[in-house]
C-alpha positions in Angstrom: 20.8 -1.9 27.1 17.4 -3.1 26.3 16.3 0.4 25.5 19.2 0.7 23.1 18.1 -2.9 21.6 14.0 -1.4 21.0 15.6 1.7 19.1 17.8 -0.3 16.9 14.8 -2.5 16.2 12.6 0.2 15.5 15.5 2.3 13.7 16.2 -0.6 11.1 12.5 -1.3 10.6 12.1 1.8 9.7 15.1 2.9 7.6 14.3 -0.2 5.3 11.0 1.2 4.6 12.7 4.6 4.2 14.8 3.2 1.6 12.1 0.9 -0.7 11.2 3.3 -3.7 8.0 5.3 -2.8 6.8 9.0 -3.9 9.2 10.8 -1.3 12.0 9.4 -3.1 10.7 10.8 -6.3 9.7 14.4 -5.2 13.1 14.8 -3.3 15.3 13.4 -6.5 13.4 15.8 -9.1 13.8 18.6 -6.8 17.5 18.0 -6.6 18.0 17.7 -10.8 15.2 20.3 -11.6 16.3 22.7 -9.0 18.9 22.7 -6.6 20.2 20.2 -3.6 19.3 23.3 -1.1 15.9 23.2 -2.3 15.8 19.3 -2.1 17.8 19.1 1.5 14.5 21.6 2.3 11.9 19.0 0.7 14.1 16.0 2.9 13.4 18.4 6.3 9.6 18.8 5.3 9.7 14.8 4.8 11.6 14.3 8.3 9.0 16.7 10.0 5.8 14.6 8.5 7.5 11.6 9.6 7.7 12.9 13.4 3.9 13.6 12.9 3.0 10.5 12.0 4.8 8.9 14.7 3.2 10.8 17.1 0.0 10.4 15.5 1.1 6.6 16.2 1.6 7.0 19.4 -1.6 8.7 20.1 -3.3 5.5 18.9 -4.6 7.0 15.5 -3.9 3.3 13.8 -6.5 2.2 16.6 -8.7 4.9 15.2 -8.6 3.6 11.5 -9.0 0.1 12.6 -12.2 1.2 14.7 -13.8 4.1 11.8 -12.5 3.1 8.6 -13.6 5.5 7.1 -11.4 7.7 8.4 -8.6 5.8 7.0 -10.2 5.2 3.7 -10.9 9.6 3.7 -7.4 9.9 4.4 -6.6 8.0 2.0 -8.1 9.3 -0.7 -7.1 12.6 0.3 -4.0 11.5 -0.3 -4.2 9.9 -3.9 -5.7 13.0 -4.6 -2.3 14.8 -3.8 -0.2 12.5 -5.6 -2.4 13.0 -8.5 -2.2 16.6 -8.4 1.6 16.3 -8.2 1.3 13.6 -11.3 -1.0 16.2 -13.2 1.4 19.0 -13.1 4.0 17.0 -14.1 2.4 16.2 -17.2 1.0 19.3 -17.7 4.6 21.4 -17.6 6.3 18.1 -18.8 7.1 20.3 -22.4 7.7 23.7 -20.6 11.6 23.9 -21.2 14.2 25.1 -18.4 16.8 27.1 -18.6 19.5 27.7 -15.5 21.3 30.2 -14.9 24.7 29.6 -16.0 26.6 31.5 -13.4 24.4 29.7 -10.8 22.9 26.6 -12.0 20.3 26.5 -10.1 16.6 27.4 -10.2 15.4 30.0 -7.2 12.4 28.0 -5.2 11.5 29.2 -1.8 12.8 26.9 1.4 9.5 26.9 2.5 7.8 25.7 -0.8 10.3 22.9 -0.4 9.7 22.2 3.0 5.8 22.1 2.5 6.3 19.9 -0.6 7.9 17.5 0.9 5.9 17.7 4.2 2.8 17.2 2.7 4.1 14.0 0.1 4.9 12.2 3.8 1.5 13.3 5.2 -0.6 12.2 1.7 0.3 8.3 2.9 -1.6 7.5 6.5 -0.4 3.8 5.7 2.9 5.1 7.0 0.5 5.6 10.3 -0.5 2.0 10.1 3.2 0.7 9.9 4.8 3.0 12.3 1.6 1.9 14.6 2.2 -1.8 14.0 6.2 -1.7 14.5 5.2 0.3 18.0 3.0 -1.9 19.5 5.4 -4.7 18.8 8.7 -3.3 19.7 8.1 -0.6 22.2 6.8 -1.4 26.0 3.7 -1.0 26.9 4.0 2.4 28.6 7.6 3.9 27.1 9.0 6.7 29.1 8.9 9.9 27.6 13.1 9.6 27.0 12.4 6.5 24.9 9.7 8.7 23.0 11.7 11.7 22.4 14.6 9.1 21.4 12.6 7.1 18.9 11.3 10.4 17.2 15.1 11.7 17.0 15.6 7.9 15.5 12.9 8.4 13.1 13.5 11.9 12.0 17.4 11.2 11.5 16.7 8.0 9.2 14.3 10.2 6.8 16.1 13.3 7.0 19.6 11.6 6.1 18.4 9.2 3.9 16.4 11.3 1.7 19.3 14.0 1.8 21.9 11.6 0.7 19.6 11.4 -2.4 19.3 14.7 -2.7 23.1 15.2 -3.2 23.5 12.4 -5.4 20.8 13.8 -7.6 22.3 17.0 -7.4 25.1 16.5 -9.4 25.6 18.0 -12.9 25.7 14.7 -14.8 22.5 14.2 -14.1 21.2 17.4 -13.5 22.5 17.9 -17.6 20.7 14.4 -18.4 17.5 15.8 -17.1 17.6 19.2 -19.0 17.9 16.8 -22.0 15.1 14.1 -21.2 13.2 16.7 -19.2 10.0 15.9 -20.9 10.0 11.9 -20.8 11.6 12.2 -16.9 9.2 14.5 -16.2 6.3 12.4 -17.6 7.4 8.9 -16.1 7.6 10.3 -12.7 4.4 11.6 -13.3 3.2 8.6 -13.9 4.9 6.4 -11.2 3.2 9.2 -9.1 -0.3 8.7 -10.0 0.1 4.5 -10.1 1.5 5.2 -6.2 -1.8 7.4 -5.7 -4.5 4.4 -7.5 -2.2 2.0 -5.1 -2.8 3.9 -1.8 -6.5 3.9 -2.9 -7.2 0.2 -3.7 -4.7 -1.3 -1.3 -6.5 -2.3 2.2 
């Protein structure tokens, strides 16, 4: 019972983060109106995966490593911005290249593994998800969890990504809003862009 009690705290601490707005939800919603909802279900995957790594990380004490080398964090970090601004800069830099779908299909051909990398590597560009996941651990968990608790909380954490983010994926997928993009592709494309790059500058200056 008290195990059950330290996943469902560690479950819901998680999935409200999840939720709150952030560049995952962004990368997996374009993918689903600018491509397909396979291709975004794929870029949900890659985020569940970096999520798992980062818990792991986690657990291996890496939060204890920033707080003792900061700049490690701080490298990280800015490794990081610089992803999210790469994403912003191509965004504004194909923001005018028009898209046309096949009409028998719909849907644009991407690779599952470009997906998958996309959205693994969004999760990864943020080691402040380290830092939180670390935090939540040291307070919720006991000091030395059994390795069933472990594998549990990483099912926990992979399932509250993975869902969520495919749940937006098939929202986003539909043609209402897959036709609203084709028509506002240019300013869509351009304010995501943008909320992309302010979310890079953020992980920068933010302690």
């Amino acid at each position: 019972m008290e195990l059950l009690l330290i996943l469902a705290g560690v479950g819901v601490a998680h999935l409200l983060a999840v939720i709150s707005p952030g560049p995952s939800l962004l990368v997996v919603a374009r993918a689903a109106i600018s491509t397909s909802r396979s291709a975004a279900i794929w870029t949900a995957l890659g985020i569940g995966v970096g999520s798992v790594i980062w818990v792991l990380a986690a657990l291996f004490g890496l939060h204890l490593l920033f707080a003792v080398a900061p700049w490690v964090y701080t490298g990280m970090k800015v490794a990081g911005a610089a992803f999210l601004f790469y994403l912003a800069f191509q965004l504004w830099r194909h923001a005018k290249v028009p898209m046309h779908f096949d009409a028998s299909v719909t849907v644009l051909a991407v690779p599952s593994w470009k997906s998958f990398c996309r959205g693994l590597l969004v999760q990864l560009s943020n080691p402040k998800v380290v830092v939180f996941m670390g935090s939540i651990l040291i307070t919720l968990l006991p000091p030395q969890p059994s390795s069933g608790l472990i594998a549990a909380l990483l099912l926990v954490v992979f399932l509250n990504e993975f869902v969520w983010f495919s749940c937006v994926a098939c929202a986003f997928s539909i043609p209402r809003f897959r036709q609203g993009y084709l028509r506002f592709k240019s300013i869509i494309d351009r304010v995501t862009g943008t909320c992309l790059g302010g979310l890079g500058l953020r992980l920068i200056v933010s302690r």
